[in-house]
C-alpha positions as CSV (number, residue, x, y, z in Angstrom):
1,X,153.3,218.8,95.3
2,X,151.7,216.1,93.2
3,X,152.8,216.2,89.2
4,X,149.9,216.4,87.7
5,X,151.1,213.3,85.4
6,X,149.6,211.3,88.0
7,X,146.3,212.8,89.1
8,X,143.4,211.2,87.1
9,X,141.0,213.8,85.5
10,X,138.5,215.2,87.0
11,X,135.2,213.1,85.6
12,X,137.6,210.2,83.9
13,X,136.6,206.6,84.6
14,X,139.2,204.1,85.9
15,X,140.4,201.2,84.1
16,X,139.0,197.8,85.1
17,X,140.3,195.6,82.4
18,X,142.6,193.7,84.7
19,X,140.3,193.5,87.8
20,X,137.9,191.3,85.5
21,X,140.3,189.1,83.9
22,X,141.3,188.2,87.7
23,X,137.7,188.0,88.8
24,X,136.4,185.9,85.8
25,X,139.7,183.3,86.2
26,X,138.6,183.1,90.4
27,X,134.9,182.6,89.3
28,X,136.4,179.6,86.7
29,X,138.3,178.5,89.3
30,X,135.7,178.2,91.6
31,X,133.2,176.1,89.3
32,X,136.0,174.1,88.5
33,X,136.6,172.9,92.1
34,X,132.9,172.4,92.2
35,X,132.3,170.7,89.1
36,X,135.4,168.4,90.5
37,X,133.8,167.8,93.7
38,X,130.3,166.9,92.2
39,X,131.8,164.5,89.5
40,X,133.3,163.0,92.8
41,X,130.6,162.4,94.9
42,X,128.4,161.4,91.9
43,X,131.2,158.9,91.8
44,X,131.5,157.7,95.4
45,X,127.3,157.6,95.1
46,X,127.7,155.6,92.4
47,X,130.4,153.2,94.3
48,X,128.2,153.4,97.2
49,X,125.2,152.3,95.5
50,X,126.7,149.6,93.2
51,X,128.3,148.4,96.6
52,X,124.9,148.0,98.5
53,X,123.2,146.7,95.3
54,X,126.1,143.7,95.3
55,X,125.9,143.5,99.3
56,X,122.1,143.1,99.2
57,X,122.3,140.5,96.2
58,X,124.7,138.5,98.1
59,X,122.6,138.7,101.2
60,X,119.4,137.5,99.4
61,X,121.7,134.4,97.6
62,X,122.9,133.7,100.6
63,X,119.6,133.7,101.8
64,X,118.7,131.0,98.9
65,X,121.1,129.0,100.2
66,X,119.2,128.0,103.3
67,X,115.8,127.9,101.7
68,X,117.8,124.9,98.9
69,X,119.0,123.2,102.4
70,X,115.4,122.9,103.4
71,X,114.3,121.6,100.3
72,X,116.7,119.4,100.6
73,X,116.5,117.8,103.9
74,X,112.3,118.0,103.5
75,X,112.3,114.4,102.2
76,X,110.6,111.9,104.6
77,X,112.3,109.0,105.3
78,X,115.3,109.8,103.7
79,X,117.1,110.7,107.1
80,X,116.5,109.4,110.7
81,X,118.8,110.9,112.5
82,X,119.9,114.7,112.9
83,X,123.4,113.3,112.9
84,X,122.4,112.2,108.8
85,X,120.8,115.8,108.1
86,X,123.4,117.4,109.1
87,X,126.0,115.3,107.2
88,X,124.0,115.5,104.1
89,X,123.8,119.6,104.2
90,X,127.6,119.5,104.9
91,X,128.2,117.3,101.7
92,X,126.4,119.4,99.3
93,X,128.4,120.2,96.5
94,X,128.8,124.7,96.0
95,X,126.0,126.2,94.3
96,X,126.6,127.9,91.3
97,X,124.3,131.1,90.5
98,X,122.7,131.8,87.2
99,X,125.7,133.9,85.2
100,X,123.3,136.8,84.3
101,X,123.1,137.5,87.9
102,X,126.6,136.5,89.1
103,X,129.7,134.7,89.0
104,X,130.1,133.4,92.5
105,X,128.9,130.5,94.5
106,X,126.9,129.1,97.4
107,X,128.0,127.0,100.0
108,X,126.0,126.0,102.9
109,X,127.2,124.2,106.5
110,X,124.7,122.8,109.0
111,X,125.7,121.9,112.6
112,X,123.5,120.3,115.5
113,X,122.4,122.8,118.3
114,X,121.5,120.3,120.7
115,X,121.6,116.8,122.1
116,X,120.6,114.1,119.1
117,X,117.3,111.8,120.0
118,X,118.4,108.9,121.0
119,X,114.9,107.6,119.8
120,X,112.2,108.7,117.5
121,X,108.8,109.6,119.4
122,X,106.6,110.9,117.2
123,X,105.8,115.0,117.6
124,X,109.4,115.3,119.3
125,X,111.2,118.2,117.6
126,X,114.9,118.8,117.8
127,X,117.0,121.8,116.0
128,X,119.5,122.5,113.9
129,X,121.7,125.5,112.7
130,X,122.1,126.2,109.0
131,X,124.7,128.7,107.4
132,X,124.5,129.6,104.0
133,X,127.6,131.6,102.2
134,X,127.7,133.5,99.3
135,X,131.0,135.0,97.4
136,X,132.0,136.4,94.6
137,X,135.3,138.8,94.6
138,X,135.8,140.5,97.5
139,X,131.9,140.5,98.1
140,X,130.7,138.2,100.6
141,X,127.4,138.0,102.9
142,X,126.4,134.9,105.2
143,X,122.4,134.2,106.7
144,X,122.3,131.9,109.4
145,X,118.6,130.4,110.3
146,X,118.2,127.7,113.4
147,X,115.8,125.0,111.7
148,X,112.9,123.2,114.1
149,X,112.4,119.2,113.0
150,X,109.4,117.5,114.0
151,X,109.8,113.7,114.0
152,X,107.2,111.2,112.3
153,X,106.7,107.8,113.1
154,X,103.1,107.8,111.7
155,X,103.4,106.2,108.4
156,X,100.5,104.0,108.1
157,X,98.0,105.8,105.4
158,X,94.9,106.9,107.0
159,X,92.1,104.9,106.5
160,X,88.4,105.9,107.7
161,X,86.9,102.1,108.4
162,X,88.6,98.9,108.4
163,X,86.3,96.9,105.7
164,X,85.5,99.0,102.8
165,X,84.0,97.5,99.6
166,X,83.0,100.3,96.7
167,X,80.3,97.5,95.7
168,X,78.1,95.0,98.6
169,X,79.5,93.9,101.6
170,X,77.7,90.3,101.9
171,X,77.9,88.5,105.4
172,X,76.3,84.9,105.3
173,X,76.8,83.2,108.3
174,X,80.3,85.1,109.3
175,X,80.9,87.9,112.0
176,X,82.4,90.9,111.9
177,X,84.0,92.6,114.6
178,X,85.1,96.2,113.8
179,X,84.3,99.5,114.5
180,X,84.3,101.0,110.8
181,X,82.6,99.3,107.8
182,X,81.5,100.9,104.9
183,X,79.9,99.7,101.6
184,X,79.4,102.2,98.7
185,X,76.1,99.6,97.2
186,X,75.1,98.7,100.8
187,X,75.1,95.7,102.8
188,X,73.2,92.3,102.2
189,X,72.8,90.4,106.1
190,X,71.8,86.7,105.2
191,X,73.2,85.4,107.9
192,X,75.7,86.9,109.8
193,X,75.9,89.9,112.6
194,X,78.5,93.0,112.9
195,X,79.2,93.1,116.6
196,X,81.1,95.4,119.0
197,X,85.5,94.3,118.7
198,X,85.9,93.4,122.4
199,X,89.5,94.8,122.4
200,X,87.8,97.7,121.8
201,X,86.1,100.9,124.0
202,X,82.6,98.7,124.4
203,X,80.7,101.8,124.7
204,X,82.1,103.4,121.3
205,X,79.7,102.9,118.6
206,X,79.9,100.7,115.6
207,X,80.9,102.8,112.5
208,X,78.4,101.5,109.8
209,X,77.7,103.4,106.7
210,X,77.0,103.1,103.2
211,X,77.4,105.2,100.1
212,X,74.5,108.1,99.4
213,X,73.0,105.6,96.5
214,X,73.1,102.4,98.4
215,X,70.4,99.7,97.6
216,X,71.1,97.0,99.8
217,X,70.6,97.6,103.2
218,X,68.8,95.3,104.8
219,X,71.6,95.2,108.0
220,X,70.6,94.8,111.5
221,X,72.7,96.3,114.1
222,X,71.6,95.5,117.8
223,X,67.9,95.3,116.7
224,X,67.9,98.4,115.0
225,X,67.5,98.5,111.4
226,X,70.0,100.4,109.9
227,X,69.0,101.3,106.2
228,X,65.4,100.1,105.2
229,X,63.4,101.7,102.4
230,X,59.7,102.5,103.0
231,X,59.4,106.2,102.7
232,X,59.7,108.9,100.6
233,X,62.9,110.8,102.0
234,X,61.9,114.0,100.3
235,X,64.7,114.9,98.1
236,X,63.0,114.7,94.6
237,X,64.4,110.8,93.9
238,X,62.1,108.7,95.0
239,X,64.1,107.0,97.1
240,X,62.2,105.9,100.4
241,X,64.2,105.5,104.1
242,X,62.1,105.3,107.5
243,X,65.0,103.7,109.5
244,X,68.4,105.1,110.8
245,X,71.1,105.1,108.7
246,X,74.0,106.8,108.1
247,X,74.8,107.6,104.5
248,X,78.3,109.4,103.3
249,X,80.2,110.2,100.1
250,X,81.6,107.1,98.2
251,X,85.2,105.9,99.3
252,X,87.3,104.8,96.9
253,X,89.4,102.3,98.1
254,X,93.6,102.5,97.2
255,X,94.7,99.4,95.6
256,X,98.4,100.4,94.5
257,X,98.9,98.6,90.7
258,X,101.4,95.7,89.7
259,X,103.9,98.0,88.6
260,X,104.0,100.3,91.6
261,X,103.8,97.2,94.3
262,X,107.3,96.3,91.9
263,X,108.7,99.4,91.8
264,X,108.2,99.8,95.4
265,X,109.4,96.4,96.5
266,X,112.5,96.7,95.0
267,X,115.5,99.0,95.8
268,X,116.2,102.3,94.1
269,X,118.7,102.0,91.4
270,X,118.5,98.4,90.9
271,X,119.5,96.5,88.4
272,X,119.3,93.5,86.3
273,X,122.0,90.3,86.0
274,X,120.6,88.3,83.4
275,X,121.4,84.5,83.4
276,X,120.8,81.6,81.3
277,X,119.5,77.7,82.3
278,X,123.0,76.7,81.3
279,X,124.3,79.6,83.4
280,X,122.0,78.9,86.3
281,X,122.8,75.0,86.6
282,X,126.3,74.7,85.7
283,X,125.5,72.8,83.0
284,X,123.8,70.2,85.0
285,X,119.9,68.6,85.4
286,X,118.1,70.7,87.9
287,X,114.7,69.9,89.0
288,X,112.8,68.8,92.1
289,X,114.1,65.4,92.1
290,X,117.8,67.4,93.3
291,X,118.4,67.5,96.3
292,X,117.7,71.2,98.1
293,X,121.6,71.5,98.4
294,X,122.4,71.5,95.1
295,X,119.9,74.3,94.1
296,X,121.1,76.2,96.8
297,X,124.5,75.9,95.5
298,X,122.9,77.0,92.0
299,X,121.4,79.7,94.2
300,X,124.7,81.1,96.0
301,X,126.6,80.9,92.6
302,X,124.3,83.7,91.5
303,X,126.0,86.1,94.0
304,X,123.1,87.9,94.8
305,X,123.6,91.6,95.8
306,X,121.3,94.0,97.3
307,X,121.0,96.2,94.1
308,X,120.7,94.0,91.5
309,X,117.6,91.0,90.2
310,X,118.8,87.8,88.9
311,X,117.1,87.3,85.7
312,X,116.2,84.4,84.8
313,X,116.0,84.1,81.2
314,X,114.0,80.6,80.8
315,X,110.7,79.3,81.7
316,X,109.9,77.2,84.6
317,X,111.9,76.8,87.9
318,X,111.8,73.4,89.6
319,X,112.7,73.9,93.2
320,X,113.3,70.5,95.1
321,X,111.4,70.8,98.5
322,X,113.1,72.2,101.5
323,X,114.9,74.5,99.8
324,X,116.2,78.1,101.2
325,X,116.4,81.2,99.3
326,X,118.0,83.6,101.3
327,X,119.0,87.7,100.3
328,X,118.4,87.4,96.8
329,X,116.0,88.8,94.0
330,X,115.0,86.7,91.6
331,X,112.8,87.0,88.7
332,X,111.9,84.6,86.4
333,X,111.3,85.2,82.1
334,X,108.6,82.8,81.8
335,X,106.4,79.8,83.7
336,X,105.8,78.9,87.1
337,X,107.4,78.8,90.3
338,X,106.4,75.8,92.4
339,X,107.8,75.6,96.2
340,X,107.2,72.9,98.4
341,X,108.7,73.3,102.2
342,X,110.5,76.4,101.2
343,X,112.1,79.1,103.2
344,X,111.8,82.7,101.9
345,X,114.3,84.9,104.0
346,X,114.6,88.5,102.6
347,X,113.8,87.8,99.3
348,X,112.0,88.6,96.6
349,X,110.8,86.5,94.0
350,X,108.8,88.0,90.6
351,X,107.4,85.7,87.8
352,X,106.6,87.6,84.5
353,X,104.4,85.3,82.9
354,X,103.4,83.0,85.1
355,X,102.2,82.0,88.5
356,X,103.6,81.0,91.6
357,X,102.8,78.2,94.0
358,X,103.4,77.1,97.7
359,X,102.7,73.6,98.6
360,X,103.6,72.1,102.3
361,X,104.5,74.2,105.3
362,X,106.7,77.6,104.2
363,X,108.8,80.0,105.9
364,X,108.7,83.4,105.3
365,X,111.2,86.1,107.1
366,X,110.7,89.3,105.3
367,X,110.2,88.7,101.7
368,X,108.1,89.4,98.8
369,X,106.1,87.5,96.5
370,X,105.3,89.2,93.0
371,X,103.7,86.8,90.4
372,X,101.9,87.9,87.0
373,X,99.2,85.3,87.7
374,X,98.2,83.6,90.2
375,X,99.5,83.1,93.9
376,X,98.8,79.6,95.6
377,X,99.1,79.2,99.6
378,X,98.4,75.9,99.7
379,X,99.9,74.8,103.3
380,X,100.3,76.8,106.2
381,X,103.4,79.3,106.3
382,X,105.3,80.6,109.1
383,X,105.5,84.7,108.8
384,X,107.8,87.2,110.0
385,X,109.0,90.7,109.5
386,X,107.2,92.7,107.0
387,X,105.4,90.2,103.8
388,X,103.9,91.1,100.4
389,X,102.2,89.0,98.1
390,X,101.2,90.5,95.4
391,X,99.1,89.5,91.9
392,X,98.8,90.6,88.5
393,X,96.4,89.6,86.3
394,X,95.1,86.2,88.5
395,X,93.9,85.8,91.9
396,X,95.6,85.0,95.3
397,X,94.1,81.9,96.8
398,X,94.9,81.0,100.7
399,X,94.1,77.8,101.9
400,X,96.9,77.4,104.6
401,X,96.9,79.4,107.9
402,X,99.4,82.2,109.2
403,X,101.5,81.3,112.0
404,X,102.5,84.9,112.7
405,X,105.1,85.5,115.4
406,X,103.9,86.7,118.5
407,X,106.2,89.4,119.7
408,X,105.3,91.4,116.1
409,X,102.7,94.2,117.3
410,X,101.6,95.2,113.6
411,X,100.2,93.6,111.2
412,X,103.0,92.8,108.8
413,X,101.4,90.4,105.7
414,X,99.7,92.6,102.9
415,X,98.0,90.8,99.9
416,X,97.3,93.0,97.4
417,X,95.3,91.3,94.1
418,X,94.9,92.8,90.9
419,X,92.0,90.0,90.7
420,X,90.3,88.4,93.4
421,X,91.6,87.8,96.9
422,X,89.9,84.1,98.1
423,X,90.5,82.5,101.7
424,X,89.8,78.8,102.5
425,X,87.2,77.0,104.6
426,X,88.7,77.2,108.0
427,X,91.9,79.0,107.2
428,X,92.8,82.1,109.7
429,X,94.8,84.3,108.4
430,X,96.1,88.2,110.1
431,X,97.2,90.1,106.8
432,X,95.9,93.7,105.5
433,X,94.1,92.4,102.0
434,X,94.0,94.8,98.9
435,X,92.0,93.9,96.0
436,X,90.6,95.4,92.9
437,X,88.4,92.1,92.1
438,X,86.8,91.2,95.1
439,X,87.2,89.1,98.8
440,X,85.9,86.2,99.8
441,X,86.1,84.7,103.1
442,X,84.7,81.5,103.1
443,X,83.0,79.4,105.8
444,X,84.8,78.9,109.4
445,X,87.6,81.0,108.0
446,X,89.1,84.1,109.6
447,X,91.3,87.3,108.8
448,X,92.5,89.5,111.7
449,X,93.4,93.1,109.7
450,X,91.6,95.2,107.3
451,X,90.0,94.3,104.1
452,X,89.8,97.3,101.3
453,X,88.0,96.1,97.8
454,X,86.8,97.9,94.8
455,X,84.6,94.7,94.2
456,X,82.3,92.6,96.3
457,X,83.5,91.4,99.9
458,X,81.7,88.3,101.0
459,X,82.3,86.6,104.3
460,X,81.4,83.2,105.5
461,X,84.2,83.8,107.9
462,X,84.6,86.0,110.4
463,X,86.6,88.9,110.1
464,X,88.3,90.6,113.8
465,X,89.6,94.4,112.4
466,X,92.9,95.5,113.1
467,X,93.9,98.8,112.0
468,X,97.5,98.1,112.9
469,X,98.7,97.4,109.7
470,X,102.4,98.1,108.3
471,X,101.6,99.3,104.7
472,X,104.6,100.9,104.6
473,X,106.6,98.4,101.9
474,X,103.7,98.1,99.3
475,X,102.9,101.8,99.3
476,X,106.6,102.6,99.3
477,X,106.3,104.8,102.5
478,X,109.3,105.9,103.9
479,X,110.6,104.7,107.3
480,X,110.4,107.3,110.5
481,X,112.1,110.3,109.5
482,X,112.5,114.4,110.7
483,X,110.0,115.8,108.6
484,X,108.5,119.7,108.0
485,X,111.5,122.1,108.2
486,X,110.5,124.9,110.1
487,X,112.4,128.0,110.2
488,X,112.3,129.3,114.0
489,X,114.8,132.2,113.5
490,X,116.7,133.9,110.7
491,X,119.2,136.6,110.3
């Protein structure tokens, strides 16, 4: 039998005390391993997120890198060859990022991905493969992009007619053969014809117009009257026109100033040797009465470089005749130059207050000619390579002929005139003229190129068009270069 002792009452409750204790310390227990395991993942999410936040920063830094190589190589002339570009990309220094969004750097490579041009055809594209870097810590992404180049060799400035004046076009007794003309005041036809370039397509049509508020028109083009007033046109003015014509917008014609014809004559980063008379002679009489020897002695002792300009600091340089000035800058304080026989090969010469003169037969072999006043051609001049002459604040005068080389396809002699461009009864001449005062050709005279004036042009002569000019030293246009980065594929 069962002592009573242990038998519970009937109707007593049991008690629980310790059951809960244990049940409430499991239940703790519990939410502690949860709390644990929540902090954790909130954790690892947080890792996780600040991880993909840095790997997507990197990726889009990286990604800058390329677009700063593109920037970098999209400079026209700058490089012709893809064997250049992709030097250039390789030397450029790490780029450094801004320290409020990291501490690392980018570093970009470029490698060709196929054969290099052996020439330069304009419109031919070639390719290239650029990787860009970025690291900081342990955190690194790389973008790769292969890069289309499209070759120009186009760098004559476009040019809608060959003659342009933004005043009258004047032809008195001269001929002009083109297929673009255009005078912003008109035309005035004493004596003269335009006429069809027979180098040209003979069926294309002859480009003539003039500005919309032309008054002088009285130009005849293969018996047709081009711009004659004698009724009312209808637009409110007054104005009267019963003839075909063709009238369009003003052109303003580019004349490049002084200062940028210098600045783009001479080499970047130039600078400026000065030297004295003492300096210049040794000390010794120079003038034109020396022989040409002893100022190209003077000459040489200069040691002339490609970067820097000899600076003359005097007035007046005699030069005896027959002299050669050959791969140097020179530019003189004050006075004129005066050549006589002189050969100009790769030069340049400036004057900075005075003119500069050319008397017997000269030689010229790609060089430049920069005067503050006035430029005198006063025999005729042998020309090769590419030639500037350009004036300040007088005119350029030609009165001796251009014996061009034959085996040159462009047109290579610009004159570009502050003032007034003037060329001499009978003189022929093939150069691209640029002036701001005016052109005159006069009678039995005759340019081959283009002439562009914001004053009068008034020709005697006759004038053959050639839009094959090389303007490419005056304007400071680049050589042929891999232009317009194009992005063909990215990761």
């Amino acid at each position: 039998m069962y002592s009573k002792q242990f038998l519970p009452k009937l109707g007593s409750r049991p008690n629980l005390r310790g059951y809960l204790l244990v049940t409430s310390l499991l239940i703790m227990a519990v939410l502690l391993v949860l709390g644990a395991g929540a902090s954790s993942l909130v954790v690892s999410n947080a890792n996780i997120a600040r991880n993909i936040s840095a790997n997507t920063q990197a990726k889009y830094l990286a990604d800058s890198g390329i677009d700063a190589a593109l920037a970098f190589v999209d400079s026209p002339g700058t490089y012709d060859t893809e064997v250049a570009i992709v030097a250039a990309i390789n030397a450029m220094p790490a780029i450094p990022v801004p320290s409020n969004v990291g501490s690392g750097q980018i570093q970009v490579a470029a490698a060709a991905v196929s054969t290099p041009l052996a020439t330069l055809v304009d419109g031919d594209t070639t390719f290239i493969r650029i990787t860009s870097t970025y690291t900081e810590g342990i955190t690194s992404s790389q973008s790769d992009a292969t890069v289309q180049l499209t070759v120009d060799t186009d760098s004559t400035p476009e040019f809608s007619d060959e003659i342009i004046s933004e005043k009258v076009i004047t032809l008195d007794g001269g001929g002009m053969l083109t297929v673009g003309v255009h005078g912003n005041n008109g035309f005035n036809l004493k004596n003269g014809e335009f006429r069809m370039n027979d180098a040209l397509d003979p069926f294309e049509a002859i480009d003539i117009t003039a500005g919309v508020d032309a008054t002088n028109c009285n130009v005849d083009v293969r018996s047709v009257e081009y711009c004659r007033s004698s009724a009312d046109i209808g637009d409110g003015t007054g104005r009267t026109d019963n003839g075909p014509r063709v009238r369009v917008d003003d052109i303003d014609v580019v004349v490049p100033t002084h200062a940028e014809v210098t600045t783009n004559l001479l080499p970047d980063g130039v600078t400026q040797v000065t030297v004295s008379r003492n300096e210049f002679t040794g000390n010794n009489t120079l003038d034109t009465q020396n022989s040409a020897t002893q100022f190209e002695t003077a000459i040489s002792n200069l040691n002339c470089s490609a970067n820097e300009v000899i600076f003359l600091d005097f007035s007046g340089l005699p030069v005896p005749s027959g002299a050669t000035i050959e791969n140097c800058m020179i530019e003189l304080r004050g006075g004129d130059i005066n050549f006589n026989d002189v050969t100009l090969i790769n030069s340049t010469v400036i004057t900075n207050n005075g003119g500069i003169t050319f008397d017997g037969v000269s030689t010229f072999d790609g060089s430049n000619v920069i005067s503050d006043k006035t430029i005198s051609l006063n025999g005729n001049f042998n020309a090769s390579g590419e030639l500037v002459f350009a004036s300040n604040r007088g005119d350029i005068n030609i009165s001796g002929s251009i014996i061009v080389d034959p085996n040159e396809d462009l047109v290579n002699t610009v004159f570009a005139s502050q003032s007034t461009v003037t060329v001499a009864n009978g003189v022929s001449i093939e150069a691209a003229i640029l002036s701001k005062g005016g052109i005159n050709l006069q009678s039995n005279s005759s340019l081959s190129g283009i002439a562009h004036t914001e004053g009068d042009l008034n020709a005697s002569g006759g004038i053959d068009a050639n839009p094959n000019v090389n303007f490419d030293p005056i304007f400071g246009i680049s050589p042929p270069s891999f232009i317009d980065p194009t992005v063909v594929s990215r990761q």
